[in-house]
N, C-alpha and C positions, 0 to 999 in steps of 0.2 A: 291086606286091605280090609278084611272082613273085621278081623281084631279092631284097626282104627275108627273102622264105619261102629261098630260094637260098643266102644271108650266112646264116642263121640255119643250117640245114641244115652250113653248111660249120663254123659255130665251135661246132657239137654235135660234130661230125668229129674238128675237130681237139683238142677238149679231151677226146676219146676216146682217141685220138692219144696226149696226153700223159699219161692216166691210166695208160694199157696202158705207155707208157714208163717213166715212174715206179714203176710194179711191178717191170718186169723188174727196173731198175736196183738196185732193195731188193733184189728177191731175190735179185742180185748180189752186191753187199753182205755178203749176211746168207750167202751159200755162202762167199766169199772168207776170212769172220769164222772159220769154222766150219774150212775147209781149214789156217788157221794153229792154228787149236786142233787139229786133231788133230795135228798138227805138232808141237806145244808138247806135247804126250802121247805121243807117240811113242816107242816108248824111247830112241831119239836123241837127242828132245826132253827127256828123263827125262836124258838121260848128260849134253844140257849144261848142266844147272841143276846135277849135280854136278863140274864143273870150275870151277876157282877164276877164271881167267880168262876165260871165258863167261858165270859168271852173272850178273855186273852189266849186260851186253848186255842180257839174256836178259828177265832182272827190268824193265829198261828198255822193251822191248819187247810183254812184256806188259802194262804200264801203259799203253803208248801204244795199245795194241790195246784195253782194257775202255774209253777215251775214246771209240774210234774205234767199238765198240759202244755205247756209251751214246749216241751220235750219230745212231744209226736210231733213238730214238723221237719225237726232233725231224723225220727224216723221216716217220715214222708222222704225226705231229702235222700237217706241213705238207699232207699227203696227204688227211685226213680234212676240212683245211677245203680243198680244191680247188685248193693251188696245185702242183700237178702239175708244174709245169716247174721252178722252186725245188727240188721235194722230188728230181725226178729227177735234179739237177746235182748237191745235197749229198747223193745215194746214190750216184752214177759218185765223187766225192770220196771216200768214207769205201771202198767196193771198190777203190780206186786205192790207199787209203793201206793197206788189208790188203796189198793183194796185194804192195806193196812192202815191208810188215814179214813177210811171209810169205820172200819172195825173200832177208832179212835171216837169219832162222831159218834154212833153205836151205844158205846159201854159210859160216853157222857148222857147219849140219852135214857139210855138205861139208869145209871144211877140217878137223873133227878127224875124220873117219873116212878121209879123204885122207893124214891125218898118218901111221899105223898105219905 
């Protein structure tokens, strides 16, 4: 009995574990989302939707970005029925892929204020 009271104890633990995990990783996410949108507003972000040759990036970018937010409510989803480890891997995924169209925004505003 001690054993089972023991196993039970530990996978209350670690499904605690991965709740708490699965949060952060949202909330990760959900700041990463948010740091390219201001980005994308920024007046920089504002100068390169008006250069001819940025805005198709741009425009691109932000599409892939509203996916990659429409993508946390399938984590929300995953989370409310308890699969915690899922919802935490496809929120580190969808923060990974901000943070890489964020770095995209970035290195375009870098090079036209680099150009001057």
């Amino acid at each position: 009995q001690t054993a089972g009271n023991t196993a039970g104890e530990a996978a209350v633990k670690n499904k605690e574990i991965a709740r708490q995990d699965a949060e952060k990783s949202l909330a990760d996410a959900v700041q990463a989302i948010a740091d390219v949108r201001a980005l994308l507003d920024s007046p920089q972000g504002k100068k390169l939707m008006r250069a001819k040759e940025a805005r198709q990036a741009i425009e691109q970018i932000k599409t892939e970005l509203d996916a990659t937010e429409a993508s946390l409510e399938n984590i929300r989803m995953a989370q409310s029925q308890e699969k915690f480890k899922p919802a935490a891997r496809m929120a580190k995924e969808a923060a990974s892929k901000a943070r890489s169209l964020g770095s995209e925004v970035q290195a375009a505003v870098d090079k036209m204020t680099g150009g001057k």
